[in-house]
C-alpha positions in Angstrom: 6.7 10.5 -5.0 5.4 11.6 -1.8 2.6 14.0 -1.7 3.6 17.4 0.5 0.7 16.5 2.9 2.7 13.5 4.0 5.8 14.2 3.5 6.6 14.5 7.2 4.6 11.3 8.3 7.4 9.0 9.5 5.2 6.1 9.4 5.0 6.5 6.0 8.5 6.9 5.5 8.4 3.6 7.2 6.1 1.7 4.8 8.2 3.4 1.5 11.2 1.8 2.9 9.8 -1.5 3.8 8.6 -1.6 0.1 12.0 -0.8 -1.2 14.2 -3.3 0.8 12.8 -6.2 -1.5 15.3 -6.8 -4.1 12.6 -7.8 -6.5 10.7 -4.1 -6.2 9.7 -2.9 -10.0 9.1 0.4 -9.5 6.6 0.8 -12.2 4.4 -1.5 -10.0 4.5 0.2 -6.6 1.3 2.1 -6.0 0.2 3.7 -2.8 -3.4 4.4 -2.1 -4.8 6.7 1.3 -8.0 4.7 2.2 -11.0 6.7 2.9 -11.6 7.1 6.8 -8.7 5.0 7.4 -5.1 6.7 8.8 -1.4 6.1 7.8 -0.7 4.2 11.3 -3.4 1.6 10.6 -1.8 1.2 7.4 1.0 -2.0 6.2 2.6 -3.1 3.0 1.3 -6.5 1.3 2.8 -6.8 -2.1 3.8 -3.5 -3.0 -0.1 -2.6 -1.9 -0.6 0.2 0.7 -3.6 -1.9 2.8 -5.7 -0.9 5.9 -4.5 -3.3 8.7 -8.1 -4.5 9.7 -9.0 -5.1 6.3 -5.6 -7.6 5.9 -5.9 -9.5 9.0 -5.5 -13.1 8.6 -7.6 -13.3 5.4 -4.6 -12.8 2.8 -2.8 -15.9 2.7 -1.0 -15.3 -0.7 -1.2 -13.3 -3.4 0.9 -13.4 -6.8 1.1 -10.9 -9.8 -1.9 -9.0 -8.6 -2.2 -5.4 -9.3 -5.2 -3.3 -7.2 -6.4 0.4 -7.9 -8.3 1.9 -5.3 -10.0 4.8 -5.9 -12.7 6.4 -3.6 -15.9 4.0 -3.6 -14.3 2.1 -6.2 -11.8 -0.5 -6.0 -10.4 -2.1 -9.5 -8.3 -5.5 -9.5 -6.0 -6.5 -12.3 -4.5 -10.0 -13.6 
């Protein structure tokens, strides 16, 4: 579900699809978070996780069965 707000940011169209065109996409597991002070064009996928594109950089070199919340000034990770 796309909120109205976004629903004509292309980029994000974009990011939806490049979720999607995994084969392996559950998509009970797909959850898309807007960072605070952080726009959808500085945004990428990593594992079915909406991320900032500074915060990724090189520092992710693998991740497996991880699920992350973020919610503002909180962020929750899961096993």
């Amino acid at each position: 579900m796309i909120p109205r707000k976004q629903f004509y940011q292309k980029n994000l169209n974009s990011l939806i699809l490049e979720v999607f065109d995994s084969l392996t996409v559950n998509i009970n597991e797909i959850y898309a978070a807007k960072i605070l002070g952080v726009d959808l064009h500085k945004s990428c996928v990593v594992c079915d996780i909406l991320l900032k594109s500074n915060d990724v950089g090189s520092t992710i070199k693998r991740v497996e069965n991880m699920k992350v919340d973020v919610a503002p000034d909180l962020v929750h990770t899961a096993e």
